[in-house]
N, C-alpha and C positions, 0 to 999 in steps of 0.2 A: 504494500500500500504506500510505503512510505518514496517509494519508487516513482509510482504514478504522480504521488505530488510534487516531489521535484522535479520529475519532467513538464507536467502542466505548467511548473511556476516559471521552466525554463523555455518553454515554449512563448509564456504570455511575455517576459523579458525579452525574446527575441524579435516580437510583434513589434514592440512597444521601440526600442531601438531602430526598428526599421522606421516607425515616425515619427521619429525625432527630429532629421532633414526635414522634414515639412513643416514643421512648429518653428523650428528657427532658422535663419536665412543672414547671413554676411554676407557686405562687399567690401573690397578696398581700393581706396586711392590715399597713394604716396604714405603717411604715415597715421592716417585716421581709417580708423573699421566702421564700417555703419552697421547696426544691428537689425535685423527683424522690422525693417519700413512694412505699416502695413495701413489698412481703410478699412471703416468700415461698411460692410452693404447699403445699399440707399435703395428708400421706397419708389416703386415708378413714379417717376415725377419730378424728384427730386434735382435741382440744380447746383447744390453746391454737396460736397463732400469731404473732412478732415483726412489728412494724412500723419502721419507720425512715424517714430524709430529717434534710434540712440548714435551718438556721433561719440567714437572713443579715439582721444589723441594719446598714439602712443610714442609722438616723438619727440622731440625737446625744444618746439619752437610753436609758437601761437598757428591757428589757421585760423578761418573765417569762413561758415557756412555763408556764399553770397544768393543763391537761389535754386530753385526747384519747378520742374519742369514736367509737362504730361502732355502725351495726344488726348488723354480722354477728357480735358477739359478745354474750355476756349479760352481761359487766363489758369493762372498758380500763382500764388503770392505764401509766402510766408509772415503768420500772424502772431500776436502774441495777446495771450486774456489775462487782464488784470481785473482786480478787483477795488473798485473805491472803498472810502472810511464810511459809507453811507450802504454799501453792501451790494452794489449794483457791479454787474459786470463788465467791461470794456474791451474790445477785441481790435486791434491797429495792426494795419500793415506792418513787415520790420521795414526800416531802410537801411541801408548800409552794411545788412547783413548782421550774421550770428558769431561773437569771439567762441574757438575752445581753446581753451590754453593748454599747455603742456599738460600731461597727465590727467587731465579733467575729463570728463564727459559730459554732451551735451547732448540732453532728453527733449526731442519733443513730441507732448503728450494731450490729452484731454487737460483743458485747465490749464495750459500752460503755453509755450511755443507750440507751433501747430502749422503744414501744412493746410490750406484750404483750394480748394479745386473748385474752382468757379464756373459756372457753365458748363455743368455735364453733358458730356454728349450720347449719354446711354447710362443707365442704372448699373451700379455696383451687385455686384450678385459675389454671393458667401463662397468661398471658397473657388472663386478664379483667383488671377494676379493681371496687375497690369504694369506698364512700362514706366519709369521717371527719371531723371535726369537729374543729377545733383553737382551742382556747381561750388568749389570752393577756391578760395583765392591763393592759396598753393598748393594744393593736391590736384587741381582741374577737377574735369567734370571725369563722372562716373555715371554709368546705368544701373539702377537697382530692378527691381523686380517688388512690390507692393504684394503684398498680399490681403485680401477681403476677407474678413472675419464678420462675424454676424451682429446685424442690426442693434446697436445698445451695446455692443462689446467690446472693454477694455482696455485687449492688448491685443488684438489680432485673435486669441486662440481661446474665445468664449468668452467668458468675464471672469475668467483666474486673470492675475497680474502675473 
């Protein structure tokens, strides 16, 4: 008996391994890793849509996220939401772009830096990916891959963080 369950445990281990590549997703340019960019699904109709992921600088000199890029929308700007003393929320374009300093990492998330996709040209659907373009002021640009997690979802991979 005790046979069958370490086999079943090592069986469901080997599942679970196998999608692990699908849950998390790296690119690199120059010395920063972007982590797991991803959107979430959007109802038919909808025209605008958040994007997000994590910027890790792993080299010894400053970078600057300058912009963000997609066919599936008609503009992309990168945003940031603050919050007034009064409790109200506020969402502004960046200009001049995002510092990561050395060793740092720069998150952007719900509530905070953020991708916005303006002018969808077609609904986000769970579990596709689409293309984007990430421009920074020394690493240049890179292509990630987005990935669409479900409507209301947190991190790309449901609403675990």
């Amino acid at each position: 008996m005790s046979f069958s369950i370490l086999r079943a445990g090592a069986l469901a281990l080997a599942a679970l391994s196998l999608s692990l590549p699908a849950l998390a997703h790296e690119f690199e340019a120059g010395n920063l890793e972007i982590v797991h960019p991803w959107s979430r699904a959007t109802p038919a109709g909808a025209k605008v849509a958040g994007g997000f992921f994590k910027v890790e600088n792993k080299g010894d000199t400053p970078d600057r996220l300058l912009s963000v890029g997609s066919d599936i929308a008609e503009k992309v700007q990168v945003h940031e939401m603050t919050m007034t003393a009064e409790g109200m929320a506020s969402m502004n374009e960046v200009t001049g772009g995002i510092e990561i300093a050395p060793g740092a990492t720069l998150e952007l998330k719900p509530g905070s830096y953020h991708v916005m996709f303006i002018g969808l040209k077609h609904p986000l659907v769970e579990g596709e990916k689409f293309k984007g373009t990430l421009t920074f002021e020394k690493a240049g640009t890179v292509e990630v891959d987005f990935v669409v997690g479900p409507l209301g979802g947190t991190s790309g991979h449901g609403t675990m963080q």
